[in-house]
Structures are given as structure tokens and as C-alpha cells.
N, C-alpha and C positions, 0 to 999 in steps of 0.2 A: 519726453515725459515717460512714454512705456519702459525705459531704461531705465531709468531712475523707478519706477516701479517695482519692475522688477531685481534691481538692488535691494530696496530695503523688503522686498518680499524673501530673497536670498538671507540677507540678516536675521530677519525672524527666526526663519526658519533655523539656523544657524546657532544660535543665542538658546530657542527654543529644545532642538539635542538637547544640548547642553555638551560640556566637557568631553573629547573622546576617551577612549579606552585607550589609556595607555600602560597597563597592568601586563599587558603583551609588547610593549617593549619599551618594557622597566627592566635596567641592567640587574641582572640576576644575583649580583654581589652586594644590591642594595639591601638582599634576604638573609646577607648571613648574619651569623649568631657566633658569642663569643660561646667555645668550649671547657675550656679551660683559662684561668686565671690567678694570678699568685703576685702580692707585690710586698716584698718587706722588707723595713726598714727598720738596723738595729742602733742600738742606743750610741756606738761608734759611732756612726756615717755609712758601713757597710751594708750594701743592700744589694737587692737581689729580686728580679719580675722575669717574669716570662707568659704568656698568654697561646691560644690556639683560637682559631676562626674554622666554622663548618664551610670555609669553602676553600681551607687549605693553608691557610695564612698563618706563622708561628714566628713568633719572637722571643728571643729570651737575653738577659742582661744582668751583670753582677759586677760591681766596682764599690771606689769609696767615694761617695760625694762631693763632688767637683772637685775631683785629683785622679782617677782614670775608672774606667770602665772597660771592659770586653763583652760582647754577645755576639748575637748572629740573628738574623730572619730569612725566612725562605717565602717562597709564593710560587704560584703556577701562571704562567705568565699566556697574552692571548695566543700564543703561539702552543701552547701544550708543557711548554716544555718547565720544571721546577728548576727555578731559581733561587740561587742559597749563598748567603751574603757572611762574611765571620768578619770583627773590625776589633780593633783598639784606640781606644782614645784617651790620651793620655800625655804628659808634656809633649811632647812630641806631634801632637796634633791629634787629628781623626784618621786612622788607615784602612777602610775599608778591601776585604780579598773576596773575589766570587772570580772562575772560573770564566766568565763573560763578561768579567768589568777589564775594560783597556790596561793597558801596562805603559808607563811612561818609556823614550827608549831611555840609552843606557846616555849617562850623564857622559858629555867632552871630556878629553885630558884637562885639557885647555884651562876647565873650569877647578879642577883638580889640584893643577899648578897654582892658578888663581887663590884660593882658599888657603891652600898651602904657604905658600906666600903673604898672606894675612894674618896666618895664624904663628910664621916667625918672625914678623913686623904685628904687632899688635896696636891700631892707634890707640895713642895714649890720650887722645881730647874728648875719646866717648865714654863717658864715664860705666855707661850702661852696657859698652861693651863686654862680652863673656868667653873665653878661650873653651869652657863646658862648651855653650851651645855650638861654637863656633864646630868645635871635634863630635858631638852630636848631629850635626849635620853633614860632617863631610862621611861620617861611619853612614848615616841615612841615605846619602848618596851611590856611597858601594855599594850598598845592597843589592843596584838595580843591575 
């Protein structure tokens, strides 16, 4: 019985506080504020935003409306250290470049020959086949 007692004596008390303090640790990024801001949209499709954050945070972007885009964003990361990201997106996909983002290795022969081979046999039953993408991808390839 003194247990149970003193539980809901615990509770009160508990309930009674109220709420702790947690203003001291409230992630500090929860504080920042936008600095700057820009987002426009011309009567083309062509447009163009970029923004800044007071805790370091900056992005910016310029393409035509669902057919490609280029930008970049950086950030300072828990480590100290500013991260800066630059991408294209565009038929070709999304290709993001930063300095600390991995790198695929380098594509097989193997796969080279393969494609190659594909691309001087062309099936003729896929209608949706593309001899473009096909040399689009094998040029994407090389790159690496």
C-alpha cells in the first residue's frame, strides 16, 4: 500500500512541474530564419529560386519546367565541415556532384561489348526501343 502511495504521490508531483525545460535542448537549427529569398517564374516555363538560412544553409536553381534544371546547395554539416552539392536534371536523369558523394567504379568492358552489341542488333519487337537512349547511355557510361 505505502508503494502505491507513494507512486501516485510521484505523479502529482510530476504532472504538478509540469512540462520540462526543454528550450536547452532544442536543436539549434529549429531557430533558424530564412535570409534571403527569390523564386520566379517566367511566362516560358523558365525559372529560377535560390534562398539563404542564418545557419548556413543555401540553395539555388534555374531550368525550364519539367524538362531540366541545374543548381547547387551547400550546408555545414555536424562535423564542421561545409558541404556543396552542384546536380543536373535532365533527360538523363538526376546527377548530383559534391566532392564527398561516392563515385560509381568504372563500368566492365564486358558491359560495353554487351550494349555495343545491342546497339548493331537492334530488337526489332520493341517498338519503344531507342538507338538515341541506347548511345546516351553507353556515352553516360564513359564518362566514368
Amino acid at each position: 500500500m505505502s508503494r502505491l502511495v507513494i507512486a501516485i504521490v510521484g505523479l502529482v508531483v510530476a504532472v504538478a512541474a509540469g512540462p520540462l525545460d526543454h528550450h536547452h535542448q532544442q536543436n539549434p537549427e529549429a531557430q533558424a530564419t530564412i535570409l534571403k529569398y527569390e523564386n520566379v517564374l517566367q511566362d516560358d516555363g523558365h525559372y529560377h529560386w535560390n534562398y539563404e538560412t542564418s545557419n548556413g544553409i543555401a540553395a539555388h536553381e534555374e531550368g525550364l519546367g519539367g524538362h531540366s534544371a541545374n543548381g547547387a546547395f551547400s550546408y555545414t554539416g555536424p562535423d564542421g565541415v561545409l558541404y556543396r552539392v552542384t546536380y543536373v536534371a535532365d533527360e538523363g536523369g538526376f546527377r548530383p556532384q559534391g566532392d564527398h558523394l561516392p563515385t560509381p567504379p568504372p563500368t566492365p568492358e564486358h558491359v560495353f561489348q554487351t550494349l555495343e552489341q545491342i546497339r548493331a542488333n537492334p530488337p526489332k519487337d520493341q517498338k519503344d526501343f531507342s538507338l538515341e537512349a541506347l548511345d546516351a547511355t553507353i556515352a553516360r557510361l564513359r564518362q566514368h
